[in-house]
C-alpha positions as CSV (number, residue, x, y, z in Angstrom):
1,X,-14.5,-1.9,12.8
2,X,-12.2,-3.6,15.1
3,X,-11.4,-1.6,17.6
4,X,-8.1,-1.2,19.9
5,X,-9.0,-3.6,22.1
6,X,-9.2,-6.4,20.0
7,X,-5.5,-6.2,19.9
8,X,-5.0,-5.9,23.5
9,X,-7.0,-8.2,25.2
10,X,-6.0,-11.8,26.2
11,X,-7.5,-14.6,24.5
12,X,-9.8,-16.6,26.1
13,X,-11.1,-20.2,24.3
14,X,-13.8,-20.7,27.1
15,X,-16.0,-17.3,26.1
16,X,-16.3,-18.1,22.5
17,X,-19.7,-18.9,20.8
18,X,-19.8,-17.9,18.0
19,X,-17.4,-17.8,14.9
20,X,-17.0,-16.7,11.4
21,X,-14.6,-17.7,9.1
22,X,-13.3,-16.0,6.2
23,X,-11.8,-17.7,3.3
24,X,-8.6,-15.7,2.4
25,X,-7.0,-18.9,1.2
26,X,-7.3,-21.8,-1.0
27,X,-10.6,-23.8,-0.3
28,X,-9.1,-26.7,0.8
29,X,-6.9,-25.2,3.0
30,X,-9.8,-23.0,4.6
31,X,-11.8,-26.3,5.1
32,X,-9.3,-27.8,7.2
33,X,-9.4,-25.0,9.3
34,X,-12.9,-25.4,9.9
35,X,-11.9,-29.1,11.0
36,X,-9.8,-27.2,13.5
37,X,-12.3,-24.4,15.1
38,X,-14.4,-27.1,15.4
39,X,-12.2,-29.2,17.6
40,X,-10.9,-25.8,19.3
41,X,-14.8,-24.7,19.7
42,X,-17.0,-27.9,19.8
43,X,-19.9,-25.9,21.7
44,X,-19.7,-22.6,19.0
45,X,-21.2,-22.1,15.8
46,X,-18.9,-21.5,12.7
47,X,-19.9,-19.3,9.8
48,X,-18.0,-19.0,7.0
49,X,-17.6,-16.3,4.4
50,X,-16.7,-18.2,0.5
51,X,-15.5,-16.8,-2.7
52,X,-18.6,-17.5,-5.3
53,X,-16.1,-19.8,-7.0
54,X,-16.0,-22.1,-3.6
55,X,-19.6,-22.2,-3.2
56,X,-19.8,-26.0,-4.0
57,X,-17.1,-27.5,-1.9
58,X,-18.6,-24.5,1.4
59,X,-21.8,-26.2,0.8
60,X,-21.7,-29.5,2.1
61,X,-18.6,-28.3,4.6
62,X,-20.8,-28.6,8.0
63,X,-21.3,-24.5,8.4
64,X,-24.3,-23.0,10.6
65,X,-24.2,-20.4,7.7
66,X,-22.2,-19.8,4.4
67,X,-22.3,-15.8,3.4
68,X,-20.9,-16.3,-0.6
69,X,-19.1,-13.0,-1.7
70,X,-18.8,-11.6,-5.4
71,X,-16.5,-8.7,-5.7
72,X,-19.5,-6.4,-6.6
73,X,-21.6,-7.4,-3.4
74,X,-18.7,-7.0,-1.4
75,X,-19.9,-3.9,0.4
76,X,-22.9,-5.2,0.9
77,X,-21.5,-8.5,2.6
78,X,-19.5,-6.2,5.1
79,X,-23.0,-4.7,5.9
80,X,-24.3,-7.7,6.5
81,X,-21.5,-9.0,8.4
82,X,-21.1,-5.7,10.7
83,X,-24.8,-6.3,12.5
84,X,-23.5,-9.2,13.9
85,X,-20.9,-9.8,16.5
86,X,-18.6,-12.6,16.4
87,X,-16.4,-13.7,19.3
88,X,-13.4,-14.5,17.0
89,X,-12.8,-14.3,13.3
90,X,-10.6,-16.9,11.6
91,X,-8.7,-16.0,8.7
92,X,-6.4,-18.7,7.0
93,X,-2.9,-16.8,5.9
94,X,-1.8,-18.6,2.7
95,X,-0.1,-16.7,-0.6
96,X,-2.3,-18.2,-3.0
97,X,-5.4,-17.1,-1.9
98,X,-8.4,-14.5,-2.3
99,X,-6.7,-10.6,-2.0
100,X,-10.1,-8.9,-1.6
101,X,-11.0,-11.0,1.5
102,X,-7.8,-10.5,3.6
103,X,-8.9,-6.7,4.9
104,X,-12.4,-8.0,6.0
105,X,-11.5,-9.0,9.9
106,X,-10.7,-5.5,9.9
107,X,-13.8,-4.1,9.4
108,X,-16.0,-6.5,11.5
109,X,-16.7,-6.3,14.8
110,X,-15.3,-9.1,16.3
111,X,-13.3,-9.5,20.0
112,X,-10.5,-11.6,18.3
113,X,-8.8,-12.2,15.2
114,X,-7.5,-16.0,14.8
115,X,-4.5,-16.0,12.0
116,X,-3.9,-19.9,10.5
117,X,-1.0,-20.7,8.8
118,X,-0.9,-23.7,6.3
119,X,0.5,-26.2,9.0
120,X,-3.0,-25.4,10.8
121,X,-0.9,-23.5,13.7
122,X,-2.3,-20.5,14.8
123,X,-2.3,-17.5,17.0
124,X,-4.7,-14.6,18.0
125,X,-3.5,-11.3,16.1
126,X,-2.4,-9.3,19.3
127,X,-0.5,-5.6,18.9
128,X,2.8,-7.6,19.6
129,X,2.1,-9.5,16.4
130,X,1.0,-6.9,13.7
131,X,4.2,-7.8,12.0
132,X,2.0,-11.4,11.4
133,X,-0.9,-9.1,10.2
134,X,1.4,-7.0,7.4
135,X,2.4,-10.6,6.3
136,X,-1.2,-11.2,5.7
137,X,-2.4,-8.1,4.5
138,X,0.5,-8.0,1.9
139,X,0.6,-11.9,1.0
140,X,4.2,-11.9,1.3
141,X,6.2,-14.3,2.4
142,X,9.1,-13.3,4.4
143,X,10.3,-9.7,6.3
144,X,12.8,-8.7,3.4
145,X,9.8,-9.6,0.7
146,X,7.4,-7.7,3.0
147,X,9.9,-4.6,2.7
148,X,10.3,-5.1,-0.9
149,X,6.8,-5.1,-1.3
150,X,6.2,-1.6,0.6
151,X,9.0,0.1,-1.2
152,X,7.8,-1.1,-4.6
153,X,4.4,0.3,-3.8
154,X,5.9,3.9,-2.9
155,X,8.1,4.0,-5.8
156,X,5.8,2.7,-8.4
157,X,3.0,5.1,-7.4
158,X,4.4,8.0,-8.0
159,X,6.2,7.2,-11.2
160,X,2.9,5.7,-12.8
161,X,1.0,9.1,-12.0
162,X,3.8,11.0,-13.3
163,X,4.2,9.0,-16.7
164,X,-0.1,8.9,-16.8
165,X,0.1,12.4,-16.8
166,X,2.7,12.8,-19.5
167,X,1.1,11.0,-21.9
168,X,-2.1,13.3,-21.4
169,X,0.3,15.8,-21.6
170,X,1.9,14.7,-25.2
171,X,-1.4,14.0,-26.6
172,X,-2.7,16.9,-25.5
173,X,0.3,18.6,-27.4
174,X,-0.1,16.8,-30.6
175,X,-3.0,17.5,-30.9
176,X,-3.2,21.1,-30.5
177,X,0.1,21.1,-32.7
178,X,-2.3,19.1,-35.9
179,X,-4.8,21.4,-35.0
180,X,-2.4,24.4,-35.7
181,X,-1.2,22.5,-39.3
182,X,-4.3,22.1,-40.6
183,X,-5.0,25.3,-43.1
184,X,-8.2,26.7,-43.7
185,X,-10.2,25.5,-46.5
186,X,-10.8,28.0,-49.0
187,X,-14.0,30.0,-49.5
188,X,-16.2,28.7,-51.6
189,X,-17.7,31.0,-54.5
190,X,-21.0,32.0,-54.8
């Protein structure tokens, strides 16, 4: 996983080598910033991680390596991912975009975390920005959306558990209650 550090340090453009991008965005959008980390990082190589949908317009984009994720392989894809080390991950921040790949940064190893916004601006996630990183993670698109968002998620939690469990409870009760209606047949003679 990422640790601590990769929040802490300072950035520095001349030690990188070796990239990986991952598409948590709109294709088009996450081939620009390829344009981008290639000017930024003409001497490093650029990976990039594609939805299986993408595969097509990723293949032809220029990549030293394209690592196509399906939702079901997507364990194995972190695997993968986690025995190599990359100098800096880029992750395109957009609202329309892939939810299942914004988490992965997190789990790499990886000594910096590149965030792109849509205007190809970017900064490295540091613990000063992780305000920037709840945007991300959440997809929302201002603070008072972000906030919106979290209370919605602790509200609705609880409320769908409670109303799941009272409808087990009420079919549970009818049907113990037809069970108690039904009468006996009677015997039949011999």
């Amino acid at each position: 996983m990422a640790g601590p550090l990769t929040f802490l340090r300072s950035f520095r453009h001349d030690a990188v080598r070796a990239v990986l991008l991952v598409q948590s965005a709109p294709i088009a959008l996450t081939l620009r910033v390829a344009g981008c980390l290639r000017t930024l990082f003409p001497e490093g190589t650029i990976d990039a991680v594609i939805r299986e949908d993408d595969r097509e317009a990723a293949a032809h984009a220029g990549f030293a390596r394209v690592v196509v994720v399906r939702w079901e392989d997507r364990r194995e894809v972190v695997r993968e991912l986690r025995r190599r080390s990359y100098d800096v991950v880029a992750v395109p921040s957009s609202r329309r975009g892939s939810d299942y790949l914004r988490v992965l940064p997190l789990l790499l190893r990886t000594r910096r975390i590149l965030v792109f916004n849509d205007n190809l601006d970017y900064f490295p996630l540091h613990a000063t920005r992780l305000g920037s990183l709840a945007y991300h993670m959440s997809g929302q698109a201002s603070a008072g959306a972000l906030v919106g968002w979290v209370l919605a998620r602790l509200a609705l939690a609880p409320l769908a558990t409670i109303w799941l469990v009272g409808s087990v409870v009420r079919l549970e009760l009818r049907s113990s209650w037809r069970r108690g209606r039904r009468t006996p047949a009677p015997p039949v003679p011999p």
